[in-house]
ROZA-325738 format. One record per residue: residue number from 1; residue in one letter; z, y negated, x negated of N, C-alpha, C, O in turn. Coordinates in steps of 0.1 Angstrom, whole numbers, plus 5000, padded with zeros to 4 digits. Example, Ala and Ser with C-alpha at 12.3 -4.5 7.8 and 13.67 -1.06 7.14 Angstrom:
<pts>
<pt 1; 'a'; <5078; 5057; 4868>; <5078; 5045; 4877>; <5078; 5033; 4868>; <5085; 5033; 4858>> <pt 2; 's'; <5071; 5022; 4872>; <5071; 5011; 4863>; <5079; 5000; 4871>; <5080; 4989; 4866>> 
</pts>
This chain:
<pts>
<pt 1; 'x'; <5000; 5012; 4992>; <5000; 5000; 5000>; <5000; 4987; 4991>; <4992; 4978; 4994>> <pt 2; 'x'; <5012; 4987; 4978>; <5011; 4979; 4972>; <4998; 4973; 4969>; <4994; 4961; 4970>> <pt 3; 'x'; <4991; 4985; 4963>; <4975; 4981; 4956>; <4965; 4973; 4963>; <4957; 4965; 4958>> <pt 4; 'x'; <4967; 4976; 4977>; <4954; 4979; 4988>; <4958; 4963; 4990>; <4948; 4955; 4992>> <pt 5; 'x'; <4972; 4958; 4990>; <4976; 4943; 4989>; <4969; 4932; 4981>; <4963; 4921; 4983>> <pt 6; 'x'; <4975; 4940; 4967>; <4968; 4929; 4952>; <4955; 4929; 4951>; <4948; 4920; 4946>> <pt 7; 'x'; <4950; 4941; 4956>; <4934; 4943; 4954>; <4928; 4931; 4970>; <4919; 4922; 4971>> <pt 8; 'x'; <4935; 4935; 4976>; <4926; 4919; 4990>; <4933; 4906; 4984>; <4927; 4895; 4987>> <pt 9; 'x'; <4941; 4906; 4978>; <4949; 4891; 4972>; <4941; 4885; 4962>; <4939; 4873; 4962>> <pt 10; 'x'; <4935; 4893; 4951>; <4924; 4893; 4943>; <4910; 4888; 4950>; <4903; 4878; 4947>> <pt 11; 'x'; <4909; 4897; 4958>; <4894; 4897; 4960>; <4893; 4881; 4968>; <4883; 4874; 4966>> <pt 12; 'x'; <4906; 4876; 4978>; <4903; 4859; 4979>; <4902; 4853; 4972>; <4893; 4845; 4974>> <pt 13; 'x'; <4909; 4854; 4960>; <4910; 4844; 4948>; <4897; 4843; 4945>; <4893; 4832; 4941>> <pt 14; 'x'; <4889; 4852; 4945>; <4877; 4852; 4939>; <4866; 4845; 4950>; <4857; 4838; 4945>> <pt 15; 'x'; <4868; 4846; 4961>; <4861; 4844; 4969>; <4863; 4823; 4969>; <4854; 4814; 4968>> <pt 16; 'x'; <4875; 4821; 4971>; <4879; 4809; 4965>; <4871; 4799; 4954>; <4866; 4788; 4955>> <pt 17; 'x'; <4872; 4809; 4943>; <4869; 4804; 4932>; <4856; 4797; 4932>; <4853; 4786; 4929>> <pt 18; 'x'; <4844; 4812; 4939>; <4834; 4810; 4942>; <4826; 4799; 4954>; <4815; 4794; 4954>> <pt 19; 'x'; <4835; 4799; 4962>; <4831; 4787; 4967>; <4836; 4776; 4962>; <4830; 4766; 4963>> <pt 20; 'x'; <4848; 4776; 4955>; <4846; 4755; 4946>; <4833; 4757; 4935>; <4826; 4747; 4932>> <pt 21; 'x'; <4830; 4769; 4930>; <4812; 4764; 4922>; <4805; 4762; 4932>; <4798; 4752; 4931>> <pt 22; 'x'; <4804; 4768; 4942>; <4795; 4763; 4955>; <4794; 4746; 4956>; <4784; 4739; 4956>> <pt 23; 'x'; <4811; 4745; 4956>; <4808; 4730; 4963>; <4809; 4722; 4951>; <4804; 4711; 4953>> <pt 24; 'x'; <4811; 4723; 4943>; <4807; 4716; 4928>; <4791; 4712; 4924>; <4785; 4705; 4917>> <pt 25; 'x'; <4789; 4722; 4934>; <4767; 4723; 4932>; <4765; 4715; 4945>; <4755; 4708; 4945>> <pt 26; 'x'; <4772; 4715; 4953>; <4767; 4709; 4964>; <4776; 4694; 4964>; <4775; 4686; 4973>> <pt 27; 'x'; <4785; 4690; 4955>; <4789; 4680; 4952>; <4775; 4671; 4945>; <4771; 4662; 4951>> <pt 28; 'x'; <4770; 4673; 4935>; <4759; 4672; 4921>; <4747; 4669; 4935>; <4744; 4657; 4938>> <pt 29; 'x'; <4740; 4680; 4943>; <4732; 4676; 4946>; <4730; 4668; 4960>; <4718; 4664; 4964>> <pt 30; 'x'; <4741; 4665; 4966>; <4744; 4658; 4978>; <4747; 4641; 4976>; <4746; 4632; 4984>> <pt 31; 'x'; <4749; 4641; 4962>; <4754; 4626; 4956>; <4740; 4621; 4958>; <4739; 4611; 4964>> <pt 32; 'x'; <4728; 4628; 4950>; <4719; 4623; 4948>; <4712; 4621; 4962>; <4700; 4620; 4961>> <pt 33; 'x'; <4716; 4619; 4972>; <4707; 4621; 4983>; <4711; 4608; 4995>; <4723; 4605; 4994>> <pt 34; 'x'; <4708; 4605; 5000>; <4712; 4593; 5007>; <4707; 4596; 5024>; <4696; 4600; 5028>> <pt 35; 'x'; <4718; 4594; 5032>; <4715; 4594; 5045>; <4703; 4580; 5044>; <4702; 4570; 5037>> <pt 36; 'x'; <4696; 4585; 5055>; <4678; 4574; 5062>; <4684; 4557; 5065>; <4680; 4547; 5059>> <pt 37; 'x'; <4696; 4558; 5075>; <4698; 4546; 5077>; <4712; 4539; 5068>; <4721; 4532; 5073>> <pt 38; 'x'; <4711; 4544; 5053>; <4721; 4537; 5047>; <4734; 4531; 5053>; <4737; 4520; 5053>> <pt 39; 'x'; <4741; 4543; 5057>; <4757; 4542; 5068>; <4767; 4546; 5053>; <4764; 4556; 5048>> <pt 40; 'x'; <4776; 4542; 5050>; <4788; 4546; 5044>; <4797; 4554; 5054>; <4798; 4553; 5066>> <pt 41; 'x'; <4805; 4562; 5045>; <4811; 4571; 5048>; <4821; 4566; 5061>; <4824; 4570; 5072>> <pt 42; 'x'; <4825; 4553; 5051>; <4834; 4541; 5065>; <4828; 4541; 5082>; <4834; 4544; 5093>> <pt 43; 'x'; <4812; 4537; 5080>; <4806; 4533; 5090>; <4804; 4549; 5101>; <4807; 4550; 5113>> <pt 44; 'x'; <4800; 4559; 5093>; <4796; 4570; 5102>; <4813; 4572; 5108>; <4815; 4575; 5120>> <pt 45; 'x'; <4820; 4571; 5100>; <4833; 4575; 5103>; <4840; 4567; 5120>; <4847; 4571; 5129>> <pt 46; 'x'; <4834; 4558; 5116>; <4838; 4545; 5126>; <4827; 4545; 5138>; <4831; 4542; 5149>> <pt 47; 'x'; <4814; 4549; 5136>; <4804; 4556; 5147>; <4811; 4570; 5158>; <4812; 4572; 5170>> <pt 48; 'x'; <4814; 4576; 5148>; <4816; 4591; 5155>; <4832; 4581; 5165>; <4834; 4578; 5177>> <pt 49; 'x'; <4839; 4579; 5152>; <4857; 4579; 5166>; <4855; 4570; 5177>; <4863; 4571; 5186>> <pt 50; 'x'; <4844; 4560; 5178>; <4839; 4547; 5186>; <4833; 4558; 5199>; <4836; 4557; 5211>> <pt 51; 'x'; <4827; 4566; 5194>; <4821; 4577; 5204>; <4833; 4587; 5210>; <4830; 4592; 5221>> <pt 52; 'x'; <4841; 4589; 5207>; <4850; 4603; 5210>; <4863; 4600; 5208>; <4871; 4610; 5207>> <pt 53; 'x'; <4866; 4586; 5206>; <4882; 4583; 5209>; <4883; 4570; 5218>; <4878; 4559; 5216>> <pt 54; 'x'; <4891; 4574; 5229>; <4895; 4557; 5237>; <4905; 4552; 5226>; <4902; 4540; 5224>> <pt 55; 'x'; <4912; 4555; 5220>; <4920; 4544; 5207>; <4910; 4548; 5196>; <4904; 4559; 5191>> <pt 56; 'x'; <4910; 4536; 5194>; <4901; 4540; 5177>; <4909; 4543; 5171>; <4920; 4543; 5176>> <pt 57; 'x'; <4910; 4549; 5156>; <4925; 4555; 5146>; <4917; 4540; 5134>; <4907; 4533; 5133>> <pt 58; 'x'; <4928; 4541; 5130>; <4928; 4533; 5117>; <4915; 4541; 5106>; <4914; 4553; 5108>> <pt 59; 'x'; <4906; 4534; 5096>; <4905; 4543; 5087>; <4906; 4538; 5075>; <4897; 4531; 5070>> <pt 60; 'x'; <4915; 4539; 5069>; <4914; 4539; 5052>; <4907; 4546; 5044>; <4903; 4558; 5045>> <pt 61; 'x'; <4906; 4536; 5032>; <4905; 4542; 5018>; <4916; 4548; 5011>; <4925; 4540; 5009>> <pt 62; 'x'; <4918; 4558; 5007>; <4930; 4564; 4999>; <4924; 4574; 4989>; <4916; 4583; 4993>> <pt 63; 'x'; <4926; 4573; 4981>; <4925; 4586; 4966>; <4931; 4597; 4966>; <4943; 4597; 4964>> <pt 64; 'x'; <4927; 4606; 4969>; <4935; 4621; 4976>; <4924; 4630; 4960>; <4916; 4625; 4952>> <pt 65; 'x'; <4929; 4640; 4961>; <4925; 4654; 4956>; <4908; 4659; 4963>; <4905; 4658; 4975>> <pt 66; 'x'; <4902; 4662; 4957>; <4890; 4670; 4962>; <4889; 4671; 4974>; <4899; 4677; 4977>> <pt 67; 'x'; <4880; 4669; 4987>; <4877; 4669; 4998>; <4890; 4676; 5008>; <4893; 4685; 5016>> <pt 68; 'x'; <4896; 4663; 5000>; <4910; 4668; 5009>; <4913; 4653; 5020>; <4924; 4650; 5025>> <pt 69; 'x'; <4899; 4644; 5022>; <4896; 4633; 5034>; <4905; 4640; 5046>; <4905; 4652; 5049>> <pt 70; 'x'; <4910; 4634; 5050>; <4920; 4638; 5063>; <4921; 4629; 5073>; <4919; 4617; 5070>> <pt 71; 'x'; <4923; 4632; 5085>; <4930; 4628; 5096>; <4942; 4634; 5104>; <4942; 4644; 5112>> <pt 72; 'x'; <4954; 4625; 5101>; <4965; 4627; 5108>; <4969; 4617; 5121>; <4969; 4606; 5126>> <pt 73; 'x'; <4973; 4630; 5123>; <4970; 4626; 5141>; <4983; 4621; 5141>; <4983; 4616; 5152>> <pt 74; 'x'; <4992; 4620; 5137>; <5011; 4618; 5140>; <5004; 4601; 5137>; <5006; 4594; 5146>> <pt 75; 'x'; <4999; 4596; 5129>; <4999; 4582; 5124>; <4983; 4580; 5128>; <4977; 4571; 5122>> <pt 76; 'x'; <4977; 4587; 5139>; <4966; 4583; 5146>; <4958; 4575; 5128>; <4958; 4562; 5127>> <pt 77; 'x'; <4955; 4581; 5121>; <4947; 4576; 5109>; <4938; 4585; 5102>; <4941; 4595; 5097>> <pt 78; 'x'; <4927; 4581; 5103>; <4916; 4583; 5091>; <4919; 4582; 5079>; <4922; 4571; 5077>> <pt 79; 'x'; <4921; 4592; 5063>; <4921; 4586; 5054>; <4909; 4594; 5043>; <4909; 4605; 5037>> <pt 80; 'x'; <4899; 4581; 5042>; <4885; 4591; 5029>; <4890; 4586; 5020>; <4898; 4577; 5020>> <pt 81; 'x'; <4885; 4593; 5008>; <4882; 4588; 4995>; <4875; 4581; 4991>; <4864; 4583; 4995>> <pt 82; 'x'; <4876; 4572; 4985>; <4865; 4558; 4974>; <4853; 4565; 4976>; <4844; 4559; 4981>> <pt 83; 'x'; <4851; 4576; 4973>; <4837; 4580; 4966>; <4834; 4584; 4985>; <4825; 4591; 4986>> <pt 84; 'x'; <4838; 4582; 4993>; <4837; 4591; 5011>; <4833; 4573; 5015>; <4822; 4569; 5016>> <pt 85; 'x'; <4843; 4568; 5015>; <4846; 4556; 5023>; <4838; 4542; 5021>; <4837; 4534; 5030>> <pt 86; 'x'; <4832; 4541; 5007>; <4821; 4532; 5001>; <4804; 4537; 5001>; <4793; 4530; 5002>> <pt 87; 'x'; <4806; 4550; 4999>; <4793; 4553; 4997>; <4786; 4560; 5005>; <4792; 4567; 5014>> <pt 88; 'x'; <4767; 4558; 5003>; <4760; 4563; 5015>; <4753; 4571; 5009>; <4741; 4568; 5010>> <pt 89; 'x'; <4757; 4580; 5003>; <4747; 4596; 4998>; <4754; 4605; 5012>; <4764; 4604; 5020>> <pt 90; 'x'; <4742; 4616; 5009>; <4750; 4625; 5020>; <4761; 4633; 5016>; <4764; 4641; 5024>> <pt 91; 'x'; <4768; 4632; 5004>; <4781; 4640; 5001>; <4792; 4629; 5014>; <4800; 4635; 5022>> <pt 92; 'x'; <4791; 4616; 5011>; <4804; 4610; 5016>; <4796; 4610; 5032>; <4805; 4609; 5040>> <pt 93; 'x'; <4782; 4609; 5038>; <4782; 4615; 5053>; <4789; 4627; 5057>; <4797; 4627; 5065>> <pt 94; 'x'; <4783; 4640; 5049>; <4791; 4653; 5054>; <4807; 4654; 5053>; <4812; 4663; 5060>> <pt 95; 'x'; <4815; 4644; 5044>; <4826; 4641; 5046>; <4830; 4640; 5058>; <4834; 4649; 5065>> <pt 96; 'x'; <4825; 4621; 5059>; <4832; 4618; 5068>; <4828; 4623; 5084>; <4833; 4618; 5093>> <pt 97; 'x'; <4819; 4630; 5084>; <4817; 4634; 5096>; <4824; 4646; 5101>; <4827; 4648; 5113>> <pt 98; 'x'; <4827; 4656; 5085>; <4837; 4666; 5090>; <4849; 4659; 5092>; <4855; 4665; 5100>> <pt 99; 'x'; <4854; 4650; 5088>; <4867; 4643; 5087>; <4874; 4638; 5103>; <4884; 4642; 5109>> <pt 100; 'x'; <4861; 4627; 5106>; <4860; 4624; 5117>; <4860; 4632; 5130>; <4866; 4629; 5140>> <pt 101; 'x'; <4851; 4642; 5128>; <4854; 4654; 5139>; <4866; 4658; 5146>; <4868; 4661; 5158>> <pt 102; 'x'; <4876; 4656; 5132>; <4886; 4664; 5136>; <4891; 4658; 5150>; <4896; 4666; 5158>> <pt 103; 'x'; <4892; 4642; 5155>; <4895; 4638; 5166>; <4886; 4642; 5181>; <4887; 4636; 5191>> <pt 104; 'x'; <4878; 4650; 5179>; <4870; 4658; 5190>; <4880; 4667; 5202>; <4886; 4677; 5200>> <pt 105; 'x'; <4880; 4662; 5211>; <4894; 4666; 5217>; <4893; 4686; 5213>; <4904; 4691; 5210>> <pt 106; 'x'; <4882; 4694; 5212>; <4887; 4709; 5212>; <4891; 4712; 5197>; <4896; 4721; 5192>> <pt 107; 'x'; <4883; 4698; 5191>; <4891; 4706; 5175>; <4902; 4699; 5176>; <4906; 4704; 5166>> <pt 108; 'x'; <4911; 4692; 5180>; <4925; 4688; 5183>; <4937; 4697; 5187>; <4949; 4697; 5186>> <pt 109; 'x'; <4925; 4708; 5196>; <4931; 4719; 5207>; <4937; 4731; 5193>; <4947; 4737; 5192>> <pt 110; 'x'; <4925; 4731; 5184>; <4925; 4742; 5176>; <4932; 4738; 5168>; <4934; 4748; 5160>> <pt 111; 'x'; <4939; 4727; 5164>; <4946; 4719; 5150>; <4959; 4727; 5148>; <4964; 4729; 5137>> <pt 112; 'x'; <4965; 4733; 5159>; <4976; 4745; 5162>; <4975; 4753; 5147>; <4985; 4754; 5139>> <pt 113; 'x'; <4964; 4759; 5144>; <4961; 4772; 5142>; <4960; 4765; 5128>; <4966; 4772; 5120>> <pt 114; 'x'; <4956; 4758; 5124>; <4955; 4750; 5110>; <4964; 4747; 5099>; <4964; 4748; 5087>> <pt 115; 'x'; <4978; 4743; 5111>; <4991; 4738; 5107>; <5001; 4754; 5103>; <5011; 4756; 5096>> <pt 116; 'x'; <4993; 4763; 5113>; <5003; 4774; 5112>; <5000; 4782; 5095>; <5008; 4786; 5087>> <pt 117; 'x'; <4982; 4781; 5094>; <4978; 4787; 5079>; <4989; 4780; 5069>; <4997; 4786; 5062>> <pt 118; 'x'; <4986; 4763; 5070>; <4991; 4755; 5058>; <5007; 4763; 5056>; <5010; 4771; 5047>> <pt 119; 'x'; <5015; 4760; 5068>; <5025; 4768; 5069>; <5030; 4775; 5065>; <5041; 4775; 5059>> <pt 120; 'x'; <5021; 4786; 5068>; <5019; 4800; 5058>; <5018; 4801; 5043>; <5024; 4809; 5035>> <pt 121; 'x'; <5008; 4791; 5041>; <5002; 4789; 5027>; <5014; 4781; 5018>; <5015; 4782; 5006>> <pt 122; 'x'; <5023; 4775; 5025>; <5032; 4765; 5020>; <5049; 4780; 5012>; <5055; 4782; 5002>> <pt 123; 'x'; <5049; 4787; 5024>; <5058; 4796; 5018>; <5053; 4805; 5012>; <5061; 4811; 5005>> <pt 124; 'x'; <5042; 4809; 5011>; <5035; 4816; 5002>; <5043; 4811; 4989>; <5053; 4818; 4985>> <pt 125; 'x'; <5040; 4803; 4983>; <5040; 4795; 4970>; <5056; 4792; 4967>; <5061; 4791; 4955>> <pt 126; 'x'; <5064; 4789; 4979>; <5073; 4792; 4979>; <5082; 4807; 4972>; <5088; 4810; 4962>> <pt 127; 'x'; <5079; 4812; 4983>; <5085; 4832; 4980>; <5081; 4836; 4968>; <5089; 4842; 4960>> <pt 128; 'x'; <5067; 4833; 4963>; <5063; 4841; 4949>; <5069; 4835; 4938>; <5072; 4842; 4928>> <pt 129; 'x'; <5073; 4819; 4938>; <5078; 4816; 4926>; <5093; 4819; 4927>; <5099; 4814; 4918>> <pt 130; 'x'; <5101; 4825; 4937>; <5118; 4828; 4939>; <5114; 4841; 4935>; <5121; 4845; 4927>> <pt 131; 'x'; <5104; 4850; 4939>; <5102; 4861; 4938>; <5098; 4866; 4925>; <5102; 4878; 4922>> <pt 132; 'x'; <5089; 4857; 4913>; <5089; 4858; 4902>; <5103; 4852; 4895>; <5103; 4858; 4884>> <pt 133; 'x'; <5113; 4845; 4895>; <5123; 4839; 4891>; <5135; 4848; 4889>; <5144; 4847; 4880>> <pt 134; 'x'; <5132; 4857; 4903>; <5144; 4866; 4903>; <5141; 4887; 4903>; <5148; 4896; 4907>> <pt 135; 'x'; <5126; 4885; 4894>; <5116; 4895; 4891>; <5121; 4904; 4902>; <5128; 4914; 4900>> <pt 136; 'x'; <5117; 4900; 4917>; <5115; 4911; 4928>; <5107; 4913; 4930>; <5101; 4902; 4930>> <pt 137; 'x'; <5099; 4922; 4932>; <5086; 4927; 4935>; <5080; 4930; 4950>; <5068; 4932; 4954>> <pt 138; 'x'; <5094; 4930; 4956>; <5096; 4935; 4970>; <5089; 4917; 4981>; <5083; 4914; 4991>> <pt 139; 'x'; <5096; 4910; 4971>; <5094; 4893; 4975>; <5080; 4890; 4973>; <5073; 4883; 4980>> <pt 140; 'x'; <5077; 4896; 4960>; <5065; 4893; 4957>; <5050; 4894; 4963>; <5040; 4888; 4963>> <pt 141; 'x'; <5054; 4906; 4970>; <5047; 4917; 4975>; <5046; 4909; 4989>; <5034; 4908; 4992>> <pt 142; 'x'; <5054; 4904; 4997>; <5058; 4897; 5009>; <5048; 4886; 5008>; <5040; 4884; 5017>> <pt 143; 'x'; <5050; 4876; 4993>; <5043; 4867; 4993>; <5029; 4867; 4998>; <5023; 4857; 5002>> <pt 144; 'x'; <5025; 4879; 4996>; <5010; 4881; 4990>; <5004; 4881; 5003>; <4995; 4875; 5007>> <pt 145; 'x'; <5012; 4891; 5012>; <5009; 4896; 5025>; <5005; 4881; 5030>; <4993; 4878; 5031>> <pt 146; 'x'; <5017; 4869; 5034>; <5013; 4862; 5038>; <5003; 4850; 5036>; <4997; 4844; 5044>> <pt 147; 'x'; <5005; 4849; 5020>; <4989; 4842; 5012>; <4977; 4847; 5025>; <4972; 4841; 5034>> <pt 148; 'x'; <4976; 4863; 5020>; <4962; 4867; 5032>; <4959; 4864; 5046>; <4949; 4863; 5052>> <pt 149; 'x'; <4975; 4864; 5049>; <4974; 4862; 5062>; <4971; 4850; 5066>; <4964; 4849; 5076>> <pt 150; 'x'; <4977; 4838; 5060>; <4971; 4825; 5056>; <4958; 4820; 5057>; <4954; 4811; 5063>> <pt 151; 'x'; <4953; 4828; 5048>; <4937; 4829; 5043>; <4926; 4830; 5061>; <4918; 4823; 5066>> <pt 152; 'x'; <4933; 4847; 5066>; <4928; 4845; 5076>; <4928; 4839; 5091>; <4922; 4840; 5102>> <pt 153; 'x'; <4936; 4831; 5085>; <4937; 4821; 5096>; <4938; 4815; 5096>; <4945; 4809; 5105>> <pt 154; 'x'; <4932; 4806; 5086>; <4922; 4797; 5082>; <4911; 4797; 5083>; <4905; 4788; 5087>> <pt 155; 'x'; <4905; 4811; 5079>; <4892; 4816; 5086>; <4888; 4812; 5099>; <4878; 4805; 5102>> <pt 156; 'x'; <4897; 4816; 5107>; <4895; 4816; 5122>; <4894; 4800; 5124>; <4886; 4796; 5132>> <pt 157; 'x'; <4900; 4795; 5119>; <4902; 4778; 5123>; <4885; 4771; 5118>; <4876; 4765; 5124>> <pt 158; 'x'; <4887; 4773; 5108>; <4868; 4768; 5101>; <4860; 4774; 5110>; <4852; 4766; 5115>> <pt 159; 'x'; <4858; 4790; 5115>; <4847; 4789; 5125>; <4849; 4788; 5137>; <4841; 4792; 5145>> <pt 160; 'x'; <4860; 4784; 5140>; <4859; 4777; 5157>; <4858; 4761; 5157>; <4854; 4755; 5166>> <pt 161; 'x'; <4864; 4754; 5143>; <4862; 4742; 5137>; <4844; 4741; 5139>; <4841; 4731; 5146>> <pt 162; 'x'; <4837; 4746; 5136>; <4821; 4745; 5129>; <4817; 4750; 5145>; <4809; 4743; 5152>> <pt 163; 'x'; <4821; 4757; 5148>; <4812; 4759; 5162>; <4817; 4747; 5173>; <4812; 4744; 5184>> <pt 164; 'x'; <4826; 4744; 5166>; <4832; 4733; 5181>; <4819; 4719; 5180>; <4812; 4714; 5189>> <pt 165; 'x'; <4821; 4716; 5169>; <4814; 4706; 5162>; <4794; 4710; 5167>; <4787; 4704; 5175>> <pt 166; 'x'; <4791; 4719; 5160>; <4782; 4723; 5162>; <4770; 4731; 5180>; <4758; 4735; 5183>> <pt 167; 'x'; <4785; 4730; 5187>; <4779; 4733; 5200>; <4782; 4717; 5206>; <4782; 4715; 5218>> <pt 168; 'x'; <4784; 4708; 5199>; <4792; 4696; 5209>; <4776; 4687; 5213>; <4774; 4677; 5206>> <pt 169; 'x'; <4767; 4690; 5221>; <4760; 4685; 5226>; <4759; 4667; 5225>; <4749; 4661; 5221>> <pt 170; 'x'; <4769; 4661; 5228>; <4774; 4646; 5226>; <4777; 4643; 5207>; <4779; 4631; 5204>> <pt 171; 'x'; <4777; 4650; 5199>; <4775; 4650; 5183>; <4762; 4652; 5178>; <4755; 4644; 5172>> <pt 172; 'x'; <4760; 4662; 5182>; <4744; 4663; 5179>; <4737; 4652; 5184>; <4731; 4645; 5175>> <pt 173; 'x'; <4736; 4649; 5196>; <4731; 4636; 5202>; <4728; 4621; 5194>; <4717; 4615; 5192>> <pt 174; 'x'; <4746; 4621; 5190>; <4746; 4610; 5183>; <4742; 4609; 5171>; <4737; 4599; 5167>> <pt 175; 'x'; <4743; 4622; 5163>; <4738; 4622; 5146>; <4719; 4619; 5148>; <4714; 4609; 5142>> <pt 176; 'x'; <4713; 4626; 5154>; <4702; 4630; 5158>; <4700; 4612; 5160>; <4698; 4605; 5150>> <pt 177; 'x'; <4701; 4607; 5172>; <4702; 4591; 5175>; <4705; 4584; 5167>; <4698; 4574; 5168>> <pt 178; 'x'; <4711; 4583; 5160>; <4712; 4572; 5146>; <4705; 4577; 5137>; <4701; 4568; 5130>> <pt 179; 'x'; <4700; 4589; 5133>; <4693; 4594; 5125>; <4702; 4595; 5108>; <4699; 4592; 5096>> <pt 180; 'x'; <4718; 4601; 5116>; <4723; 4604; 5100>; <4719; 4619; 5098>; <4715; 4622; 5086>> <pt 181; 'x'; <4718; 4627; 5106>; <4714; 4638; 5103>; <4705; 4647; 5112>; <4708; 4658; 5117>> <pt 182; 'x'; <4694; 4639; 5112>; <4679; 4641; 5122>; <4676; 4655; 5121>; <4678; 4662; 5131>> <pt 183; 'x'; <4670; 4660; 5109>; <4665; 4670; 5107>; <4669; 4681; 5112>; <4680; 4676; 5115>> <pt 184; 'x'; <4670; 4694; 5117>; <4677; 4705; 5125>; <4681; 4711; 5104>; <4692; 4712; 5099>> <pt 185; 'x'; <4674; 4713; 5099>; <4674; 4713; 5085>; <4688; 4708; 5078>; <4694; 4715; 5069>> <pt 186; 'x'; <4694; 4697; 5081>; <4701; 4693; 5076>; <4716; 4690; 5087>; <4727; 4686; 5084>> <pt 187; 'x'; <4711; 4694; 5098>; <4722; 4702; 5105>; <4728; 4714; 5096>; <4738; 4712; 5090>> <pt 188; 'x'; <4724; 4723; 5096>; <4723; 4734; 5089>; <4731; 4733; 5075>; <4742; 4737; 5072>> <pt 189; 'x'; <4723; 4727; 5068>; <4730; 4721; 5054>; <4746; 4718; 5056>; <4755; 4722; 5049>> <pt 190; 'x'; <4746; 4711; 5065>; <4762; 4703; 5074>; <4773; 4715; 5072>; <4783; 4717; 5065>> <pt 191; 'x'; <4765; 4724; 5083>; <4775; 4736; 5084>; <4779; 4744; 5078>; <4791; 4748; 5080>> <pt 192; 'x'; <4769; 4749; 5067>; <4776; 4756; 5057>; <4786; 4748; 5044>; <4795; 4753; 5037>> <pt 193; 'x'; <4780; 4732; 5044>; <4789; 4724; 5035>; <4803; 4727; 5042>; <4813; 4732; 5037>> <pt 194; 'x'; <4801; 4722; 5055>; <4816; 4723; 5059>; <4830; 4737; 5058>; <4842; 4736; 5055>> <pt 195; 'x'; <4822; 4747; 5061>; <4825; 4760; 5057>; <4830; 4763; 5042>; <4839; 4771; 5041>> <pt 196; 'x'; <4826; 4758; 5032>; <4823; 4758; 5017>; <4837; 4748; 5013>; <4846; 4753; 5006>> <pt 197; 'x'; <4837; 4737; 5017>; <4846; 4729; 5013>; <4860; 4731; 5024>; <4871; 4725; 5023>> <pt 198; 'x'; <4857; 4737; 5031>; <4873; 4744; 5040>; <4880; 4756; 5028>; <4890; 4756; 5020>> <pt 199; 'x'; <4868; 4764; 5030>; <4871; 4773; 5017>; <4879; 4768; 5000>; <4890; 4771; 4994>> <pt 200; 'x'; <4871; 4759; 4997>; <4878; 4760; 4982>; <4886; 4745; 4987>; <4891; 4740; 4977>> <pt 201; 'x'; <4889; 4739; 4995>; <4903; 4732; 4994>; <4916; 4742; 4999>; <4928; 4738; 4999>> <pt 202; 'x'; <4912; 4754; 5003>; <4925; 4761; 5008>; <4934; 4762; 5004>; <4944; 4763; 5011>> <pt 203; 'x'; <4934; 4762; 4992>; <4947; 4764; 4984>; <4954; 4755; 4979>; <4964; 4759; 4972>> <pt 204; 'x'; <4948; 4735; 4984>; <4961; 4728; 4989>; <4959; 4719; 4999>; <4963; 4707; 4996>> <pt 205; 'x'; <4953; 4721; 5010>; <4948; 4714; 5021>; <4966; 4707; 5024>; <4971; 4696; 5025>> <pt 206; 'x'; <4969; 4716; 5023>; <4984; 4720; 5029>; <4991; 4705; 5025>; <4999; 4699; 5032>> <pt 207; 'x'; <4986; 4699; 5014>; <4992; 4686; 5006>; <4991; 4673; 5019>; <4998; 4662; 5019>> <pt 208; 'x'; <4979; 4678; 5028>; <4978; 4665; 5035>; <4988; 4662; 5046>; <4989; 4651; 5051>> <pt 209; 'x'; <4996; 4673; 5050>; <5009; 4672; 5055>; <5018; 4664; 5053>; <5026; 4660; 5061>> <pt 210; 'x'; <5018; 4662; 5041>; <5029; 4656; 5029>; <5026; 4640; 5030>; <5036; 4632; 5027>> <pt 211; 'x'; <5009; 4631; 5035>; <5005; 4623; 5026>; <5010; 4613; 5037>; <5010; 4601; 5035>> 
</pts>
């Protein structure tokens, strides 16, 4: 049992790993590319919640960690990054559009399931380093379980996140309509970015609880 543990605990890490070179490539080639109607990250950001919030949220600029752009709903705020919040390549559109999303009333619904992974993911990190300190193996082993279980339920949150977004008839509408993301082509592109960078921030999304 132990094995069948470290061996799926392993095989995330890797899966992890492999998507931040994913989004490191799709960092490199998304910079170079510029949404049609030259919108910054601020503006698309401020399009979408203008569309899909009766309060607007605040949105700031703040310096966070790797595509860790957030929205916290307790302080009704937007917060991108410099390189999200100023600039109009399509790296800081697919930001802030996943960012922005998150105020979509069903991914609001699903935000439950998000808070429980971080959760998860938060004592993870917890248990393993009491559990390495006080060389139990039994603790250790506990950790691991719930890292995965973490993992997978985060899973579940990104594809009901990406389908909520992606079936929202009134999003599509609007990207399509302004022409940030016309193309059905670069819909596509969207989706799997978003998927990619859920993945390799997983292992400290968890920080934006804290911010």
């Amino acid at each position: 049992m132990g094995t069948i543990i470290e061996i799926t605990f392993v095989t995330i890490l890797i899966i992890i790993i492999i998507a931040n070179l994913i989004a490191s490539n799709y960092q490199k080639e998304y910079r170079q590319m510029h949404n049609e109607v030259n919108l910054s990250g601020f503006e698309i950001a401020k399009l979408i919640t203008n569309k899909f919030c009766d309060e607007e949220p605040h949105i700031i600029k703040k310096k966070t960690w790797r595509f860790l752009d957030y929205y916290n709903s307790n302080r009704h705020v937007i917060k991108l990054n410099p390189e999200v919040f100023d600039e109009t390549n399509m790296l800081a559109t697919f930001i802030a559009i996943t960012t922005s999303t998150e105020l979509i009333d069903d991914n609001k619904r699903i935000d439950i399931i998000h808070k429980l992974g971080s959760f998860l993911l938060l004592s993870f990190y917890l248990l393993i380093i009491i559990g390495a300190l006080l060389n139990n193996y039994s603790l250790i082993n506990l950790s691991l379980i719930i890292f995965i279980i973490s993992f997978l339920i985060e899973i579940s949150y990104i594809i009901k996140f990406i389908n909520n977004n992606m079936t929202s008839v009134q999003l599509t509408d609007l990207l399509n309509k302004e022409k940030i993301l016309e193309p059905k082509e670069m819909l596509n592109n969207f989706k799997n970015f978003c998927f990619i960078i859920k993945i390799a921030s997983f292992p400290y999304n968890f920080i934006n609880y804290f911010n």
